[in-house]
C-alpha positions in Angstrom: -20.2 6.8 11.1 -22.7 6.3 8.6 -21.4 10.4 7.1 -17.8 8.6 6.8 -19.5 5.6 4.5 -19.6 7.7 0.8 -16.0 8.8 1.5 -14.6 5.7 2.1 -16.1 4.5 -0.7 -15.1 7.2 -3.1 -11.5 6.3 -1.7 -11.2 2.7 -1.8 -12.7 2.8 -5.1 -9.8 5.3 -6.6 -7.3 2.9 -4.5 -8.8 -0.2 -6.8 -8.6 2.1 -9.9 -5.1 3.3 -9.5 -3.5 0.0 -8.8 -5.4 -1.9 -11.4 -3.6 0.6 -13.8 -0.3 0.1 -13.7 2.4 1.9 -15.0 5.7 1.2 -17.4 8.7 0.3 -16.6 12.0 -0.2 -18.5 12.3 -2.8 -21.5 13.8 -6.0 -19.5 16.4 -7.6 -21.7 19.1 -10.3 -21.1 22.0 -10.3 -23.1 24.6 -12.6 -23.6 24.1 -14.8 -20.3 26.4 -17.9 -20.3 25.1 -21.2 -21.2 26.2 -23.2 -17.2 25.6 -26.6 -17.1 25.6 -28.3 -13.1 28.7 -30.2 -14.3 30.9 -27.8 -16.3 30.2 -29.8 -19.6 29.6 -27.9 -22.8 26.0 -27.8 -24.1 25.4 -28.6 -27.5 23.2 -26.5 -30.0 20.8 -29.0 -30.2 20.5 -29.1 -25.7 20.2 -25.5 -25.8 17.9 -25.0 -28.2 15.8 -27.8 -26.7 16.6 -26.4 -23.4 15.3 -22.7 -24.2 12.3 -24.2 -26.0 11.4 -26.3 -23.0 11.4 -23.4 -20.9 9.4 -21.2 -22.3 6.6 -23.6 -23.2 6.1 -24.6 -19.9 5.4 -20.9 -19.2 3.1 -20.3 -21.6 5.2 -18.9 -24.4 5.2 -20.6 -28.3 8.4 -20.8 -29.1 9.8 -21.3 -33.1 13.1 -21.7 -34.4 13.4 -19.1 -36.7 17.0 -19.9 -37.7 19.8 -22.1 -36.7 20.7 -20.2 -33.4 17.3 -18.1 -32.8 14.3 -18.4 -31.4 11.0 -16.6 -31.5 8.9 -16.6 -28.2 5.5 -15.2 -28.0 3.4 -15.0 -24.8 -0.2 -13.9 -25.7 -2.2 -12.7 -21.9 -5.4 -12.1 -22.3 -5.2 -8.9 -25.2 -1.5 -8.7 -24.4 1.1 -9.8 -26.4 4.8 -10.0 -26.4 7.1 -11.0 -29.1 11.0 -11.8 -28.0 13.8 -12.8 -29.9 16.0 -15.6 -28.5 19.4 -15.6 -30.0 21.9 -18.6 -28.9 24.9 -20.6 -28.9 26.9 -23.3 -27.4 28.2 -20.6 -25.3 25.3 -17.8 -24.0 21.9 -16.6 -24.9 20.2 -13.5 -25.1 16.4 -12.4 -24.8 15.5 -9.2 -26.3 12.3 -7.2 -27.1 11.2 -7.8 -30.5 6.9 -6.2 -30.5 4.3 -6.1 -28.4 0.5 -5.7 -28.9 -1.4 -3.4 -25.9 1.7 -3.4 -24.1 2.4 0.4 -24.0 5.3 0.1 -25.6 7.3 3.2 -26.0 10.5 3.2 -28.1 12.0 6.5 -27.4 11.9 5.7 -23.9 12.0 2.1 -24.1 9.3 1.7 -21.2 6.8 -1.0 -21.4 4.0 -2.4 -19.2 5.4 -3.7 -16.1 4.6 -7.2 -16.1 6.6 -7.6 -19.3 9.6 -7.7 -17.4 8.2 -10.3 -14.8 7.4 -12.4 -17.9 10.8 -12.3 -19.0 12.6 -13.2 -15.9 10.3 -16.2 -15.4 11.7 -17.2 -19.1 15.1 -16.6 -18.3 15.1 -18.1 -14.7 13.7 -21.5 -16.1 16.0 -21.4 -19.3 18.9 -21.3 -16.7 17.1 -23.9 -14.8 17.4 -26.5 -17.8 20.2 -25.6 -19.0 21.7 -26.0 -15.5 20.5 -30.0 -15.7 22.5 -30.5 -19.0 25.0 -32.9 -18.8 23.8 -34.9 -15.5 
């Protein structure tokens, strides 16, 4: 048994090495998801905006209007950092890749670190949860 000891070692060790580095995936956007409010009323600007920047703070992100109808977001995790554009209107929104720093970020084959796209369907899941309570 005590032979088997350096091996399993060597193993487990390239195990903890191999997931601890962990690959790309593909840039997760949404695009033009509709605004739904619980009772069927129409969100205003002003709701959605609030709604979107409500959202992502509680995750984490800083959010800034950068417009009339768009919103920054960055999320800064430990020496990562990812930079989204949040267009809007009454109607839908959209969250889209704008930069990233140590991200692996490749444009030709728009891969990226694969808990970006974790991050972003957090933010999306609790924009749709506020903007699901509009109107109650």
């Amino acid at each position: 048994m005590k032979q088997w000891l350096p091996a399993m070692l060597v193993v487990g060790l390239a195990v903890v090495m191999m997931t601890g580095c962990r690959g790309g995936g593909q840039v997760y956007e949404v695009k033009d998801t509709p605004v739904q409010t619980a009772t069927g009323k129409a969100a205003s600007m002003e709701e959605v905006q609030k709604a979107i920047i409500g959202a992502g703070a509680k995750l984490g992100w800083i959010m800034a209007v950068a417009k009339p109808g768009e919103i920054v977001g960055t999320l800064n995790v430990r020496t990562h950092t990812a930079i989204v554009t949040i267009p809007f209107s009454e109607k839908n929104y959209s969250i889209l890749y704008k930069d990233s720093t140590n991200l692996k970020y490749d444009a030709d084959k728009q891969t990226i670190h694969q808990n970006y796209s974790g991050w972003i369907q957090r933010l999306d899941n609790e924009i749709r949860a506020r903007l699901s309570t509009l109107g109650m």
